[in-house]
TORTOR-765838 format. One record per residue (C-alpha): z, x, y. Coordinates in steps of 0.1 Angstrom, whole numbers, padded with zeros to 4 digits. Layout:
<nodes>
[[Z, X, Y]]
...
</nodes>
This chain:
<nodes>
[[-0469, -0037, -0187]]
[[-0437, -0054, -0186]]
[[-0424, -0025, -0215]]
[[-0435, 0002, -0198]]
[[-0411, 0028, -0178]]
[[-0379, 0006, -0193]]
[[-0363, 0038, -0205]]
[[-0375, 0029, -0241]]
[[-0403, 0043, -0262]]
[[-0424, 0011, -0274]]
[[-0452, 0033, -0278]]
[[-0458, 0056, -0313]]
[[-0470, 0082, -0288]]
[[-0444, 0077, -0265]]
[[-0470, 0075, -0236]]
[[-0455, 0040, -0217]]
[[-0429, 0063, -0206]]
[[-0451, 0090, -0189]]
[[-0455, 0093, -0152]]
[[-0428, 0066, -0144]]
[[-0426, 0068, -0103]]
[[-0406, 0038, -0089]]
[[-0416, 0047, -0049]]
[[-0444, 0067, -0033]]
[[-0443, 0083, -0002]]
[[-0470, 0085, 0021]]
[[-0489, 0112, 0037]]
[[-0472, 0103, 0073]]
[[-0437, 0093, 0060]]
[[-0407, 0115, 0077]]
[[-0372, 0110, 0067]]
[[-0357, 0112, 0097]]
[[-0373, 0084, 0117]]
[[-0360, 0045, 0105]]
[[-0383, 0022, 0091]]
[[-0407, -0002, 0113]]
[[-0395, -0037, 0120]]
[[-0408, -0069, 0140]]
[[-0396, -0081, 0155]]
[[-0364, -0064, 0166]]
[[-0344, -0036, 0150]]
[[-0340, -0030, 0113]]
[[-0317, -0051, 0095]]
[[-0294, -0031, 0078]]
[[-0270, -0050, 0055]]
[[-0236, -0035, 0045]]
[[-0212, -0048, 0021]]
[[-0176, -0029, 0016]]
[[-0158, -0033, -0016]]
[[-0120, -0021, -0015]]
[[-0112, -0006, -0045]]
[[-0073, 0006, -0044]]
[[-0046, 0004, -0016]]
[[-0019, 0029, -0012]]
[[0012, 0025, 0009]]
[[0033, 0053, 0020]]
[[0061, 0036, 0039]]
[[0080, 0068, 0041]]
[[0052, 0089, 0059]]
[[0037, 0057, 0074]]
[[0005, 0064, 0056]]
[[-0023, 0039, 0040]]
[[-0048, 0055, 0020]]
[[-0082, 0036, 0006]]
[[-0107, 0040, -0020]]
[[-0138, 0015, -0012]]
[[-0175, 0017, -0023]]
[[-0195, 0011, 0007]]
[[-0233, -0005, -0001]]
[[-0259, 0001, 0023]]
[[-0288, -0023, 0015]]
[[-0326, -0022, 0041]]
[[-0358, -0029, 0032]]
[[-0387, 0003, 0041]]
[[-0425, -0012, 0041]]
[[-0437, 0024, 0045]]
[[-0428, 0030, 0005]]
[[-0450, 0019, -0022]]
[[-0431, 0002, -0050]]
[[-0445, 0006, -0091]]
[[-0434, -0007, -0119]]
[[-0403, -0023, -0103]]
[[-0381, -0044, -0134]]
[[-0358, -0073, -0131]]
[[-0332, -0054, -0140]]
[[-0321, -0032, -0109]]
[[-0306, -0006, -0131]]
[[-0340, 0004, -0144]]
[[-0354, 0005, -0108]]
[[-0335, 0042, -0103]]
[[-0351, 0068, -0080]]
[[-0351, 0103, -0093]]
[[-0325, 0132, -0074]]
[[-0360, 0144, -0057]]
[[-0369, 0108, -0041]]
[[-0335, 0108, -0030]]
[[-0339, 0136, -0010]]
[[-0372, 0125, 0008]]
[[-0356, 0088, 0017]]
[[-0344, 0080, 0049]]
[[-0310, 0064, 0047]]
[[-0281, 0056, 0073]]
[[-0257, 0077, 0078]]
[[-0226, 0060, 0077]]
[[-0192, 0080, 0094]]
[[-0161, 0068, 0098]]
[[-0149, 0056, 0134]]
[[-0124, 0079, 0158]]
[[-0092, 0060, 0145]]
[[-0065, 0069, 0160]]
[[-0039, 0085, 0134]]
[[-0070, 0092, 0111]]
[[-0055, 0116, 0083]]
[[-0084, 0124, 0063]]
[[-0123, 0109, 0054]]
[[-0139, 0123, 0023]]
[[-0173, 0103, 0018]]
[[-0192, 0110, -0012]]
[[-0227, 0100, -0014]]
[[-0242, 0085, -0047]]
[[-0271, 0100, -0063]]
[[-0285, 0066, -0079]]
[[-0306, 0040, -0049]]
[[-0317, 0008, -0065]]
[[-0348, -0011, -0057]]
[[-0337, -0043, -0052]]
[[-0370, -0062, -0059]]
[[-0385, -0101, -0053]]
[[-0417, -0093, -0060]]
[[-0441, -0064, -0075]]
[[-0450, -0051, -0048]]
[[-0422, -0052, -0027]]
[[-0381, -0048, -0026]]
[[-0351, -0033, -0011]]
[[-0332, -0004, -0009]]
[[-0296, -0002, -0018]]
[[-0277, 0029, -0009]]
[[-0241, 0035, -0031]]
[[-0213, 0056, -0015]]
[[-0174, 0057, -0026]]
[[-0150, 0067, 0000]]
[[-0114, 0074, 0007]]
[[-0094, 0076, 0042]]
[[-0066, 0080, 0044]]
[[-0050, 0072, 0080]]
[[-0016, 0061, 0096]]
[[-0009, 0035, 0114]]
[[0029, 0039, 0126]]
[[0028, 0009, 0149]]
[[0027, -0019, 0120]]
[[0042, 0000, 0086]]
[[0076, 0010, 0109]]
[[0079, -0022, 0115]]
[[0109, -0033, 0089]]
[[0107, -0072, 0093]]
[[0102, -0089, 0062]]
[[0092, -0119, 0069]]
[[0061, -0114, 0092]]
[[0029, -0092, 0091]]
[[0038, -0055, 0093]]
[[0008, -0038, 0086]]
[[-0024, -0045, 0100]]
[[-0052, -0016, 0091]]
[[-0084, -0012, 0108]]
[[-0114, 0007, 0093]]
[[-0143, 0015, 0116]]
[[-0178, 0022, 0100]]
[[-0206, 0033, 0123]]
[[-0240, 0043, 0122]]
[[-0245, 0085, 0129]]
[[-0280, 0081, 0132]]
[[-0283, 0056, 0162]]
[[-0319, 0044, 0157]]
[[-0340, 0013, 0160]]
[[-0319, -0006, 0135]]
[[-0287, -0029, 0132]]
[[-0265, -0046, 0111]]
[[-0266, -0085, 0095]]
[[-0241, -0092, 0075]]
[[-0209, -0078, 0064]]
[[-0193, -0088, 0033]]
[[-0159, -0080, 0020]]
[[-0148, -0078, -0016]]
[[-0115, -0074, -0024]]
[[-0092, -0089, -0053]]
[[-0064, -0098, -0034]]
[[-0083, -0123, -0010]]
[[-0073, -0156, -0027]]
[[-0047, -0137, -0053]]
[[-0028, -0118, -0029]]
[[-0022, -0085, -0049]]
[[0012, -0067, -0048]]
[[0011, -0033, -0039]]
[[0041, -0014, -0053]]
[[0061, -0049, -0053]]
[[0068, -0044, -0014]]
[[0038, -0057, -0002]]
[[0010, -0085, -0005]]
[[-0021, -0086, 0011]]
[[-0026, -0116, 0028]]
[[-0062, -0119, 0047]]
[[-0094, -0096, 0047]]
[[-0117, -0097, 0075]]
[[-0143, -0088, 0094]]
[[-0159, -0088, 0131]]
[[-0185, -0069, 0153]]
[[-0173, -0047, 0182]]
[[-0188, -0062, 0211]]
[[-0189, -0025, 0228]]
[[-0203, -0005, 0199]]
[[-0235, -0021, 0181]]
[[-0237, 0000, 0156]]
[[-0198, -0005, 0146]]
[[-0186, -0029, 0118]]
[[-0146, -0033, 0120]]
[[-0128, -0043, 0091]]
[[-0090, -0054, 0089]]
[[-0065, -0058, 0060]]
[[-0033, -0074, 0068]]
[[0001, -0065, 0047]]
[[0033, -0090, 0043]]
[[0063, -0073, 0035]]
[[0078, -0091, 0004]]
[[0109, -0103, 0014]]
[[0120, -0111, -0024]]
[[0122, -0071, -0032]]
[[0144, -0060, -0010]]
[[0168, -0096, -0013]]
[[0170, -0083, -0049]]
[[0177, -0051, -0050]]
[[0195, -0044, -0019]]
[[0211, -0077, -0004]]
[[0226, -0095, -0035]]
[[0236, -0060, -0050]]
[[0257, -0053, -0018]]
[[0271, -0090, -0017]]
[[0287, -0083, -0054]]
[[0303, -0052, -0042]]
[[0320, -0066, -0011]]
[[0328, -0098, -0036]]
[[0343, -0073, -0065]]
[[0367, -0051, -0033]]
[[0382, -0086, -0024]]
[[0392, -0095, -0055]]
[[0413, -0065, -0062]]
[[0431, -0085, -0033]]
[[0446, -0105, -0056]]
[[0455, -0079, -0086]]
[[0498, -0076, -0088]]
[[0512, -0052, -0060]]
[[0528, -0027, -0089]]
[[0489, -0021, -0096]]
[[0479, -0003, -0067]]
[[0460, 0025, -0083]]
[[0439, 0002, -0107]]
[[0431, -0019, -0071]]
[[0422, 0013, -0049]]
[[0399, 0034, -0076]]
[[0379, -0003, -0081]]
[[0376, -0006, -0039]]
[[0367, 0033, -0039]]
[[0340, 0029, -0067]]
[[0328, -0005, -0048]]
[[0319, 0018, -0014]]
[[0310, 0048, -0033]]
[[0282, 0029, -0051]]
[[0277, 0007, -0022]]
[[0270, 0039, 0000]]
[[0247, 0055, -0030]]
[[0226, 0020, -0026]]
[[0218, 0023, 0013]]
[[0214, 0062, 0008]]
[[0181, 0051, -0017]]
[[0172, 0023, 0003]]
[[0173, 0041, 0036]]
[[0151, 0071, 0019]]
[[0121, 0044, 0013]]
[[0124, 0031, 0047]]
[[0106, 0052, 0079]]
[[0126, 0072, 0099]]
[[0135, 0055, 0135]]
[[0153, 0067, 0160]]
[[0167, 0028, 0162]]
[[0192, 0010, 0136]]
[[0170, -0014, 0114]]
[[0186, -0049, 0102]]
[[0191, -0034, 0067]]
[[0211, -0005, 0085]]
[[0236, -0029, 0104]]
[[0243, -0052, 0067]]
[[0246, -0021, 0047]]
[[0270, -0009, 0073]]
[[0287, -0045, 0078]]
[[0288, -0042, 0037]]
[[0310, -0009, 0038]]
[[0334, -0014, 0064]]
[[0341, -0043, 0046]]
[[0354, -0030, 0015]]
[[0367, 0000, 0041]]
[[0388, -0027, 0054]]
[[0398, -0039, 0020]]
[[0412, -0004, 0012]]
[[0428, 0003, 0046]]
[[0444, -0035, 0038]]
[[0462, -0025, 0000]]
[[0473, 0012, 0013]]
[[0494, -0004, 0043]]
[[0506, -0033, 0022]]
[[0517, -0006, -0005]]
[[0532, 0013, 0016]]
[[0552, -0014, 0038]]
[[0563, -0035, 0005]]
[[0596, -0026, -0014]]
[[0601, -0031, -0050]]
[[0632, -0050, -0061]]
[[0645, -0022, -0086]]
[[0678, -0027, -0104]]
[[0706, -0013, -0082]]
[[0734, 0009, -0097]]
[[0769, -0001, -0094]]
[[0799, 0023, -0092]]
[[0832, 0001, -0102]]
[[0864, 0026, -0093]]
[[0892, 0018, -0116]]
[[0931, 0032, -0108]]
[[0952, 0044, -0134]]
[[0988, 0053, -0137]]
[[0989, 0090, -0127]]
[[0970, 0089, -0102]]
[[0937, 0096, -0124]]
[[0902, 0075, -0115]]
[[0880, 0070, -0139]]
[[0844, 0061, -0129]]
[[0817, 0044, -0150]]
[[0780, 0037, -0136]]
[[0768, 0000, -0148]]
[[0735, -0011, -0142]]
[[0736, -0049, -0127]]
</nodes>
């Protein structure tokens, strides 16, 4: 018995494979009413698995692909030839349509974007015994939603971003949730996300004024190490490489004013691409204020050489006209250099 309905022919006529039903329904069973349970309401486990994060700084946007599990037990069904392997315990697409399941929506988030749930068409029996198991219900989801309050914020050195996902019930029956579980890889790794963030807790917590609401929260770190890289030290050498031409011979002034012009041309091509990753404020952000510091800096470097140029004379050789008096009244001139 423990061969048959394994998705393998151990028969020669094939026959262990025929009339392989996992669940029956009975005569009085209706999908839309929850299962019985005593005492209290229907325990309904749920256990969220984030799959990939996406940060749009720019358009303040953070969009999510999880796999939600839903996983209740029904004592109405009638269980058969449940395996040990859960894989093997698969309903068929018609099943599917005659079990009652949760219907899981997402919250109304404020600066939600987009939802697109998709449901699975594979429910495993998750079973203990013969005659008795679970059902586990599969969906994958992605929302996308802004939160402008946290990702505008340009610190980098404190939490920025904090997400919250609400999951609730659309059914509101005789049921509720138990436990809540959170996978995701970054937990004890933190995982960088585009090398601007790190993910640095994952939890989760019941809304005291919705029941049938599980909340779950992400919170982001902005690295401070990718922007001291490629914008702060960059901008440093640039202001370092303008004062130096300080110190170039005054007869040099164009080789001194095309290396300060090429300083702040570069310098201003740097904040251009680092301004364009940022989110647009209507306030100046720290980075704006050093990148500004940064070019009048090397503007004050070039306003420095130009008036020093122009106020400095040259000690050129002066010519010298000696007049010399002959007889006859004749003067003969001759232009020595001195």
């Amino acid at each position: 018995m423990a061969q048959r309905c394994n998705f393998q022919t151990d028969c020669h006529d094939e026959t262990d494979e025929e009339n392989c039903r996992t669940v029956v329904f009975p005569p009085s069973y209706k999908k839309n009413i929850p299962p019985p349970h005593s005492p209290g309401p229907l325990p309904v486990q749920i256990q969220i698995s984030v799959l990939a994060l996406d940060i749009n700084t720019v358009d303040m946007q953070l969009t999510l692909d999880m796999l939600v599990r839903l996983q209740w037990a029904d004592p109405r069904l009638l269980y058969h030839n449940l395996k040990v392997d859960n894989v093997l315990n698969t309903l068929t697409l018609q099943d599917l349509l005659r079990l009652w399941s949760p219907q899981v929506t997402t919250g109304q988030l404020a600066h939600l974007l987009s939802s697109q749930v998709t449901t699975g068409q594979l429910v495993h029996l998750w079973s203990s015994q013969v005659t008795t198991g679970q059902l586990a219900h599969l969906m994958s989801s992605q929302v996308a939603f802004s939160n402008a309050k946290g990702i505008a914020n340009s610190e980098v050195d404190k939490d920025t971003a904090a997400s919250i996902l609400r999951l609730g019930l659309a059914t509101r029956g005789d049921f509720s949730y138990t436990e809540e579980v959170d996978i995701y890889e970054g937990k004890e790794n933190p995982v960088q996300l585009r090398r601007k963030y790190s993910v640095r807790y994952v939890c989760n917590f019941d809304l005291s004024m919705y029941p049938f609401d599980k909340q779950v929260t992400i919170g982001f770190r902005r690295r401070y190490g990718y922007y001291v890289l490629t914008t702060y030290i960059p901008s440093i050498f640039f202001v370092c490489i303008a004062y130096l031409t300080t110190y170039f011979k005054l007869s040099n002034f164009q080789v001194r004013a095309i290396v300060s012009l090429t300083s702040m041309l570069v310098l201003t091509t740097l904040f251009s691409q680092t301004s364009s990753q940022l989110p647009r404020t209507s306030y100046f952000k720290m980075i704006d204020i050093w990148m500004f510091g940064a070019i009048g800096c090397i503007f004050s470097i070039i306003v420095t050489q130009t008036v020093v140029d122009f106020i400095h004379e040259p000690n050129e050789p002066q010519k010298v006209v000696p007049i010399k008096v002959q007889e006859g009244g004749m003067r003969v001139t001759k232009e020595v250099g001195e």
